[in-house]
ROLUMRO-959122 format. One record per residue (C-alpha): residue number from 1; residue in one letter; x, y, z. Coordinates in steps of 0.1 Angstrom, whole numbers, m for minus. Layout:
N
<semi NUM A <X Y Z>>
...
END
This chain:
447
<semi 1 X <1343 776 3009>>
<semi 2 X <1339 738 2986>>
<semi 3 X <1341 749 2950>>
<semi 4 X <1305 747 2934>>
<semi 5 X <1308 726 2900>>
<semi 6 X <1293 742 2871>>
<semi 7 X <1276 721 2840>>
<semi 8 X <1272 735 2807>>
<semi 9 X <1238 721 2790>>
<semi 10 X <1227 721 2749>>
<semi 11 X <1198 742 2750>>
<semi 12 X <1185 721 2720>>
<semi 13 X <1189 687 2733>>
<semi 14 X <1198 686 2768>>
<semi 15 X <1234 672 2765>>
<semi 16 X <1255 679 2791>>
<semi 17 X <1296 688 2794>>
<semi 18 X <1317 702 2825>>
<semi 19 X <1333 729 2792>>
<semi 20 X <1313 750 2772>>
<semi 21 X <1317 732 2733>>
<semi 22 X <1309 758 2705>>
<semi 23 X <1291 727 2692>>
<semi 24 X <1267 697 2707>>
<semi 25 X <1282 665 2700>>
<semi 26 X <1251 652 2706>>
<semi 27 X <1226 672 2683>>
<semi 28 X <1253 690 2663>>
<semi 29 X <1238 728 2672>>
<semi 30 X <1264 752 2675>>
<semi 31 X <1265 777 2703>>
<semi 32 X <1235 761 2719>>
<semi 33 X <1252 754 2758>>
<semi 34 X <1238 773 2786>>
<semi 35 X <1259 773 2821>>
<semi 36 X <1239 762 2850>>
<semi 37 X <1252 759 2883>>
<semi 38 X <1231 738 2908>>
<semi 39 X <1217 748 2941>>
<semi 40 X <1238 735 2967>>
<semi 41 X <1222 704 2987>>
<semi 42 X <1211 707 3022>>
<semi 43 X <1218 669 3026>>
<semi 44 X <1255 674 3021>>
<semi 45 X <1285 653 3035>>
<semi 46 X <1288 682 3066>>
<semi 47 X <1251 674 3072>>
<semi 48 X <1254 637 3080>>
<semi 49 X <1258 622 3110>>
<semi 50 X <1234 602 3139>>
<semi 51 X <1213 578 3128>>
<semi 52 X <1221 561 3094>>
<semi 53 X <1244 591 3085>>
<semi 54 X <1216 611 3072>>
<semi 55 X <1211 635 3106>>
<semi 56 X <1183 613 3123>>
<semi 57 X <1161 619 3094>>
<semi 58 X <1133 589 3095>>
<semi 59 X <1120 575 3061>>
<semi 60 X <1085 578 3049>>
<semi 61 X <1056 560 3049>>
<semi 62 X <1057 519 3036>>
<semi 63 X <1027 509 3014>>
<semi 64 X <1026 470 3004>>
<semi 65 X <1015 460 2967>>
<semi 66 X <987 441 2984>>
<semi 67 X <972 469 2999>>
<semi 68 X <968 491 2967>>
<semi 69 X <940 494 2950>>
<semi 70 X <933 482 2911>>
<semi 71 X <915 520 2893>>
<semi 72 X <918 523 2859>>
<semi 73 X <927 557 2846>>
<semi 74 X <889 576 2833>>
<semi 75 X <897 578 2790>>
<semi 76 X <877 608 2770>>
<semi 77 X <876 595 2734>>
<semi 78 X <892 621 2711>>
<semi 79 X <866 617 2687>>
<semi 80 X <898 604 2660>>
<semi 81 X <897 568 2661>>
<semi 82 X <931 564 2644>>
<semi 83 X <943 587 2678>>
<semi 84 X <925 567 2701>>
<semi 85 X <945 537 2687>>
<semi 86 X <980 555 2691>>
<semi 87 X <967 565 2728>>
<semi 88 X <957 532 2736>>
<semi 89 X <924 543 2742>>
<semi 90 X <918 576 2743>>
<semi 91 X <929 608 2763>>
<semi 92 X <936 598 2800>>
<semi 93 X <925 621 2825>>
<semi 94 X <951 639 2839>>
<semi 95 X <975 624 2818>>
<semi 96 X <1005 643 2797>>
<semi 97 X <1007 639 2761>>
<semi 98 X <1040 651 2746>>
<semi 99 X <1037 655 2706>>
<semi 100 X <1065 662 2683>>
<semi 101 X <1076 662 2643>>
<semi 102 X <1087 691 2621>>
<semi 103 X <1075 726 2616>>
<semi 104 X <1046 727 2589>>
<semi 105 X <1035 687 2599>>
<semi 106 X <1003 695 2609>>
<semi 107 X <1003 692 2650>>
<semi 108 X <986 721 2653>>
<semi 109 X <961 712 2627>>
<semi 110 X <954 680 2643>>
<semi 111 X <947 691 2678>>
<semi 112 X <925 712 2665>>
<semi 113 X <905 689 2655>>
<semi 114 X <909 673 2687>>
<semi 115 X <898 702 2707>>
<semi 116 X <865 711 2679>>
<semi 117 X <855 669 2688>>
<semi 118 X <860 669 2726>>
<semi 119 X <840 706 2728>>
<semi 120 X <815 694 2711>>
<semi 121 X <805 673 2736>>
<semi 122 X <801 694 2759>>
<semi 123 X <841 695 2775>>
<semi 124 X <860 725 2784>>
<semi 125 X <888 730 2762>>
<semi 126 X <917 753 2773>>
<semi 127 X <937 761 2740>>
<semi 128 X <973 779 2752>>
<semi 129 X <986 796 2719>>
<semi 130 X <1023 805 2725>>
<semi 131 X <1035 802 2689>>
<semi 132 X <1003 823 2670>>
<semi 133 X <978 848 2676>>
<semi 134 X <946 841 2684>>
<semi 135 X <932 854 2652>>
<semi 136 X <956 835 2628>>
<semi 137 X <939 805 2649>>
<semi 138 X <907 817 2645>>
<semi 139 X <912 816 2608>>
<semi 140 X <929 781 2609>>
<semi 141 X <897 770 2629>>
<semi 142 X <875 788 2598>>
<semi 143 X <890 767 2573>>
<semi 144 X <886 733 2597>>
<semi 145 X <851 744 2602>>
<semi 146 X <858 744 2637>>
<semi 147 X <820 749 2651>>
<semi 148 X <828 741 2688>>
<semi 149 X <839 773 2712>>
<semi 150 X <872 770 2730>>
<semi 151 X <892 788 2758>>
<semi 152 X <921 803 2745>>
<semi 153 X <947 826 2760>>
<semi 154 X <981 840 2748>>
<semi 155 X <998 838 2782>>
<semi 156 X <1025 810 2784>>
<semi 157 X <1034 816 2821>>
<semi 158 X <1037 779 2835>>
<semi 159 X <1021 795 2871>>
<semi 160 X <995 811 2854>>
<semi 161 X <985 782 2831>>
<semi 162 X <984 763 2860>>
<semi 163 X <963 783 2880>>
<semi 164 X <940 782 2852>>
<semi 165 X <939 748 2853>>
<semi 166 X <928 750 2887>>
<semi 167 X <905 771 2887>>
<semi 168 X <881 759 2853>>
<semi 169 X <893 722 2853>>
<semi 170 X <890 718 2820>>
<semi 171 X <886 683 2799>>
<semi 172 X <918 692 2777>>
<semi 173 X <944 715 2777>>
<semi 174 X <968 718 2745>>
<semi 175 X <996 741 2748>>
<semi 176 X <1015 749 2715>>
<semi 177 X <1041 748 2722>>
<semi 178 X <1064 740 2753>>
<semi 179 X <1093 756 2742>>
<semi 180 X <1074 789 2748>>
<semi 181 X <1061 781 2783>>
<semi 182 X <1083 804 2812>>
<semi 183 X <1090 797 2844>>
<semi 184 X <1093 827 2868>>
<semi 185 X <1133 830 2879>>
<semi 186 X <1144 804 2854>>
<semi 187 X <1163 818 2828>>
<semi 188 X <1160 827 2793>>
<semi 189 X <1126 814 2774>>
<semi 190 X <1128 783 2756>>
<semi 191 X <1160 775 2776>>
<semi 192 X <1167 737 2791>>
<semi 193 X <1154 749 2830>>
<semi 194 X <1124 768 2812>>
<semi 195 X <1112 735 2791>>
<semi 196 X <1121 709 2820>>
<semi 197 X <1105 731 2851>>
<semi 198 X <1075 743 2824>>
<semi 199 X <1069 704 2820>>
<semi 200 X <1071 693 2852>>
<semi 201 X <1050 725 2868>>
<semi 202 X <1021 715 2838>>
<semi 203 X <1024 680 2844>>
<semi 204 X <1017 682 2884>>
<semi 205 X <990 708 2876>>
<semi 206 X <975 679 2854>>
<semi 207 X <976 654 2877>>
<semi 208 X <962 676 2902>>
<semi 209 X <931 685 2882>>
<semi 210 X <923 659 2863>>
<semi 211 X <930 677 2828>>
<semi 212 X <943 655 2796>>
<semi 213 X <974 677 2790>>
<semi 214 X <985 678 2755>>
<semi 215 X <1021 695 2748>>
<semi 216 X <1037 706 2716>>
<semi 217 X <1076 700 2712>>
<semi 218 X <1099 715 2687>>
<semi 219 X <1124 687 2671>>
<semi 220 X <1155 690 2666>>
<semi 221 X <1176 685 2629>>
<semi 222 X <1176 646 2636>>
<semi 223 X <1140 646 2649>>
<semi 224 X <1138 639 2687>>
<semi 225 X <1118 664 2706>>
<semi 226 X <1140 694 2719>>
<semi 227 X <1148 699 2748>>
<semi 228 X <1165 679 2780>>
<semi 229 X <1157 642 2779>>
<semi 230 X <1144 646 2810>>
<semi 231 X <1111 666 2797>>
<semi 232 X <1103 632 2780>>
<semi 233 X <1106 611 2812>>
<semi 234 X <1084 633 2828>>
<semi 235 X <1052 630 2805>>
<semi 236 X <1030 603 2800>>
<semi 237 X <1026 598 2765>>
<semi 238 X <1050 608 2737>>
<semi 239 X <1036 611 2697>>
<semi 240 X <1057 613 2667>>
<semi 241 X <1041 629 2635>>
<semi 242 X <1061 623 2604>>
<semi 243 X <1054 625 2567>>
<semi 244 X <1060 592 2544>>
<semi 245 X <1049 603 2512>>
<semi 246 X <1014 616 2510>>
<semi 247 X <1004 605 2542>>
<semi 248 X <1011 616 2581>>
<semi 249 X <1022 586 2601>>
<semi 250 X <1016 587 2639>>
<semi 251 X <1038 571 2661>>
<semi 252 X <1037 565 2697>>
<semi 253 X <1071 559 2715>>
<semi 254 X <1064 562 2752>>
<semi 255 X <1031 556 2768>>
<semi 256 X <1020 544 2805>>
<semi 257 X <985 541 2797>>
<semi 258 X <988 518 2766>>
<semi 259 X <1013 497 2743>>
<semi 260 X <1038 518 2729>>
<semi 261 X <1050 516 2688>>
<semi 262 X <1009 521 2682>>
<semi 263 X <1007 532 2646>>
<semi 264 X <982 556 2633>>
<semi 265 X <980 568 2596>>
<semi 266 X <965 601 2583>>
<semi 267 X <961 623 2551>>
<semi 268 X <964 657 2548>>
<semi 269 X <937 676 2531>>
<semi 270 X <924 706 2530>>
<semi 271 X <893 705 2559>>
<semi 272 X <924 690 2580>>
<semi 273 X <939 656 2590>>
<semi 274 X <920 627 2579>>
<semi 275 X <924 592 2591>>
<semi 276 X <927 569 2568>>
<semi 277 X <906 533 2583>>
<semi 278 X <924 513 2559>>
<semi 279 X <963 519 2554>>
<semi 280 X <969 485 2536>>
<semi 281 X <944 495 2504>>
<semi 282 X <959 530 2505>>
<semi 283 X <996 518 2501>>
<semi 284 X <985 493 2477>>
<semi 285 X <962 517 2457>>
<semi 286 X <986 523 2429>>
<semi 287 X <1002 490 2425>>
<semi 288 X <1006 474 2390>>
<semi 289 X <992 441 2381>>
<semi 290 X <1009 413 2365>>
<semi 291 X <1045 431 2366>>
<semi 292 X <1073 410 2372>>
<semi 293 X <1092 418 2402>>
<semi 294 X <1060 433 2423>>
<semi 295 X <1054 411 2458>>
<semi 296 X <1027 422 2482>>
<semi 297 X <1043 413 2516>>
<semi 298 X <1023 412 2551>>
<semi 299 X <1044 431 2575>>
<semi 300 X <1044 455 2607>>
<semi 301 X <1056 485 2615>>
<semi 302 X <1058 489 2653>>
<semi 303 X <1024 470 2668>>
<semi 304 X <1003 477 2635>>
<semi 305 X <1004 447 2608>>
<semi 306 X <999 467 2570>>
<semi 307 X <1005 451 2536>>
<semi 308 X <1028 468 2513>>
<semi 309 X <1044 463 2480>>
<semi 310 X <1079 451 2478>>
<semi 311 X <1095 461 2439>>
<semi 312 X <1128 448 2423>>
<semi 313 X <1144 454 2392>>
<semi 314 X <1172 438 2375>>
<semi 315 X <1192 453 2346>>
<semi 316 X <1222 446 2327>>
<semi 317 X <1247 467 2342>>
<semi 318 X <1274 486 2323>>
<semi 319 X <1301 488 2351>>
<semi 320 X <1326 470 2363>>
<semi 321 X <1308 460 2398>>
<semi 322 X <1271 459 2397>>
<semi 323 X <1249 479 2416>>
<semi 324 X <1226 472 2448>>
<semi 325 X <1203 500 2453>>
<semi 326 X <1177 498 2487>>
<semi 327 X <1152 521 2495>>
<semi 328 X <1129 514 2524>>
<semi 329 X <1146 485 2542>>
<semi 330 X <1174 470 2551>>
<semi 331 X <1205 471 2530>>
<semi 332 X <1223 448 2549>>
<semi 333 X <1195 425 2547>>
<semi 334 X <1191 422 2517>>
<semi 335 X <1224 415 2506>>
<semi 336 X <1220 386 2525>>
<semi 337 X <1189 377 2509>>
<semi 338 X <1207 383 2474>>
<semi 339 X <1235 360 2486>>
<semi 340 X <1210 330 2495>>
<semi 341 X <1196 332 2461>>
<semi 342 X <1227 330 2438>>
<semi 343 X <1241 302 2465>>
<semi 344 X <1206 281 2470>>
<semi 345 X <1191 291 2438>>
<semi 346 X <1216 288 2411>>
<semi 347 X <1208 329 2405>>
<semi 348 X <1233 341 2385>>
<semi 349 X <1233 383 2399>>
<semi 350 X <1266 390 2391>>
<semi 351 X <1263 408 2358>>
<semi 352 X <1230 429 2369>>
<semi 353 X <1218 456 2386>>
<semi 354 X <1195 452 2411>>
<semi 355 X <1173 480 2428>>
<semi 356 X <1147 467 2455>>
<semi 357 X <1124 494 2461>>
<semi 358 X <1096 491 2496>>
<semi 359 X <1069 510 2477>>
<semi 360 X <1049 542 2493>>
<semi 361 X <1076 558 2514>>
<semi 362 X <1079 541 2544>>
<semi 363 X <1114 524 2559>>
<semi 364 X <1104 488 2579>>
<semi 365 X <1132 474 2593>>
<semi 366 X <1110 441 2595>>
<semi 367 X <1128 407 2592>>
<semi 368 X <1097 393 2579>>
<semi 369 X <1101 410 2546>>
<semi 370 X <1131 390 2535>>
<semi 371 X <1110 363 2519>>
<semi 372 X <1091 390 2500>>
<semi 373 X <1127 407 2487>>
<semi 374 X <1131 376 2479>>
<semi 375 X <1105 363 2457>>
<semi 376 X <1104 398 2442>>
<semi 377 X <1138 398 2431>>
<semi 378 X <1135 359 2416>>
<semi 379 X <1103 372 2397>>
<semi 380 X <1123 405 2382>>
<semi 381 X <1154 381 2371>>
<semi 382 X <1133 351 2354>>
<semi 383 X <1106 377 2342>>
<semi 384 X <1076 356 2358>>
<semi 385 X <1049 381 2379>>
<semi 386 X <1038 365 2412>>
<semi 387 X <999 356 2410>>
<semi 388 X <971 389 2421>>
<semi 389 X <962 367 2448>>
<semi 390 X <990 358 2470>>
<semi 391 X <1004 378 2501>>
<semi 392 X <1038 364 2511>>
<semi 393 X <1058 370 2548>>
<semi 394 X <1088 354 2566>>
<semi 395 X <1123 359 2575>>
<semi 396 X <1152 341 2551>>
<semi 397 X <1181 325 2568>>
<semi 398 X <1219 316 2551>>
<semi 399 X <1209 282 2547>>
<semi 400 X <1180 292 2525>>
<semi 401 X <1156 283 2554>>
<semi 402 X <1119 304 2559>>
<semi 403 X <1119 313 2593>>
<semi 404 X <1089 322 2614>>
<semi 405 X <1085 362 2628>>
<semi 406 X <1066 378 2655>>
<semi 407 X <1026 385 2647>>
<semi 408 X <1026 360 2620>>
<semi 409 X <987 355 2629>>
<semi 410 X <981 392 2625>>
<semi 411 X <999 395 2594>>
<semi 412 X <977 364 2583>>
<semi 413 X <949 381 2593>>
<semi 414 X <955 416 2578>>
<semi 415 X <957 394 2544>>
<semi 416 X <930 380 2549>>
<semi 417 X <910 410 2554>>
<semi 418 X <925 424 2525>>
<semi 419 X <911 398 2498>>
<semi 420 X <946 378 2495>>
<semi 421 X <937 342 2496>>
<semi 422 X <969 329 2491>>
<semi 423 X <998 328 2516>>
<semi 424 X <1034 319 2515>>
<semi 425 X <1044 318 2554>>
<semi 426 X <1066 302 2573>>
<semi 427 X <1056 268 2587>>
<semi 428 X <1029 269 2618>>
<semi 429 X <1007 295 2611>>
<semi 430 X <973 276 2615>>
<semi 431 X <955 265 2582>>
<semi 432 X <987 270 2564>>
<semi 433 X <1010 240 2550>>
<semi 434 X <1042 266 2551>>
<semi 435 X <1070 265 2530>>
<semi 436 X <1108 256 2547>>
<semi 437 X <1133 270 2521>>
<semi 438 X <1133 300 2496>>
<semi 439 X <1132 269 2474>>
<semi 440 X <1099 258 2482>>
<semi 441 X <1084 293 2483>>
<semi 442 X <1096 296 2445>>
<semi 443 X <1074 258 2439>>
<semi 444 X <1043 273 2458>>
<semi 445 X <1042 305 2438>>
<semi 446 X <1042 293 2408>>
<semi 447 X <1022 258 2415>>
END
């Protein structure tokens, strides 16, 4: 009898090793593999043979491209516009939405909301509470002043929530969470089988009925979604909510029915999740006027352009090496930036400090902010605060160059929109003379 190989998988993240590890190299759980020995094929090397080597099986059905219809996927409006931007839309029907971020975020919170706007209008709601009871809902729903009336049941069995799928079709069903969801004869709960055959049973139950499917997912301690990788390849659309301060980003990853890296922005209150309409004036609500060393810089973060403050300070230091301290961007980066300015600005940075500071919480990895860091740094050294007026983007190269970077006309646009009148950009933006060097940017500034 052939020796059947055995896999041992992280329960948390799906890794997988032919040992058993007493810790996940991958997600850095201890004790967290499971054994799982797979079933043994029926098209095996002993099966093959006749025609093709595969036992005279004959291959499906061919379908040319030509012959396929063009249908757009039906989208219910969540009633959240700043969710209908991460979705691309809107909830698709019979689409999988897989949301994740850390306990206490406000998931739960927010698809509450989701399910109080869509019942209102007169959708059935199916709310499958795996995590809470229904009356430590009800009172969350109380304090939301949740008015609409919602299906909820406490039983996570994958058949059964499928079969209630079937049977009352509803407009939305959120199930919170997935980790809880079982599968009859597949292991422990929350196990890697249980969360990859709980997602794909759910999934094909959505697609089946037409229900916008909304999942919950644990995270693990470096934030990705728990579980095996695979459950993410088998939804449609995956969310991330994270905190930057005092406001709940959304972040869309993965989605077939839109453009994925969609941003949406929220505040948490007390009636719930609020979107906030305009992220640029909320990021630049608190920012000083007339400071030296304070740039307002056009940038984006994943598909949505924003304006936020850049800050740099520069002290006397009383080490022997002087420190560079970045929070929010690119370290690297902006030693680089620092380098063109003492090389192609006579910017003597040796003796001083420097702490460059992207204001409100968030971390851009955006090339386009170089020019910013480095008018921002120039203004803290010579003591000079940039105009109110003036919104500045572009990427800095060794030779002191301004480069052009990606959605320059949307960052133009966003500063526009914002009351900033004045741009230094990169050369080519329409309307815009441009500036070619950290050099000139320095000139136009200060005009």
């Amino acid at each position: 009898m052939p020796k059947v190989k055995t896999n041992y998988i992280c329960n948390s993240c799906g890794y997988q090793s032919a040992k058993p590890l007493g810790r996940c190299p991958n997600c850095q759980a201890w004790n967290s593999f499971e054994e799982e020995v797979p079933t043994a094929s029926t098209s095996g090397k002993s099966g093959r043979g006749g025609l093709g080597g595969y036992g005279g099986v004959k291959g499906g059905k061919l379908t040319p491209l030509s012959t396929v219809g063009r249908r757009e996927e039906p989208r219910t409006p969540s009633g959240i516009p700043e969710l209908d931007r991460v979705l691309g839309g809107g909830l698709v029907a019979g689409g999988v939405t897989l949301i994740g971020g850390e306990p206490g975020i406000g998931k739960s919170t927010l698809l509450l909301q989701v399910a109080d706007k869509v019942a209102s209008r007169g959708g059935t709601v199916l709310y499958v509470a795996g995590e809470e009871s229904l009356e430590q809902i009800r009172l969350r729903a109380d304090r939301l002043g949740v008015a609409a009336d919602l299906q909820m049941t406490r039983d996570t069995r994958a058949e059964h929530i499928a079969a209630l799928l079937e049977e009352h079709k509803p407009a939305l069903c959120i199930v919170d969470s997935i980790q809880t969801v079982t599968v009859e004869g597949e292991g422990a709960p929350g196990g890697v089988a249980q969360v990859r055959d709980g997602t794909a049973m759910l999934t094909r139950a959505a697609k089946e009925t037409g229900t916008a499917t909304v999942l919950v997912g644990h995270v693990t301690k470096d934030g990705t979604v728990a579980g095996p990788k695979v459950m993410e390849h088998i939804v449609d659309t995956t969310v991330f909510l994270e905190t930057v301060g005092a406001f709940r980003l959304l972040r869309s990853v993965k989605n077939r029915f839109g453009q994925a890296g969609e941003l949406g922005v929220f505040e948490m209150r007390g009636e719930g999740l609020i979107a906030v309409d305009n992220p640029s004036a909320a990021f630049l609500a608190e920012r000083p006027l007339d400071v030296p060393g304070s740039v307002v810089a056009a940038t984006v973060d994943g598909q949505r352009p924003m304006l936020l403050e850049v800050q740099a300070l520069a002290s006397k230091t009383p080490y022997p090496n002087a420190r560079r301290v970045v929070v929010g961007l690119d370290p690297r980066r902006v030693d680089v930036v620092l380098a063109v300015l003492e090389r192609r600005l006579d910017l003597t940075l040796g003796g001083l400090d420097v702490y460059v500071n992207l204001a409100g919480g968030l971390k851009v990895p955006d090339p386009g902010l170089d020019l910013a860091v480095a008018l921002a740094v120039y203004s803290a050294v010579v003591g000079r605060a940039l105009p109110q007026n003036v919104a500045v983007f572009g990427e800095v190269g060794l030779a002191g160059e301004v480069r052009s970077t990606q959605m320059a006309l949307r960052r133009a646009e966003e500063a526009g929109r914002a009351g900033y009148k004045r741009l230094v950009v990169p050369p080519g933006l329409d309307g815009q003379a441009g500036v070619r060097s950290v050099e000139e940017a320095v000139k136009a500034v200060w005009r």
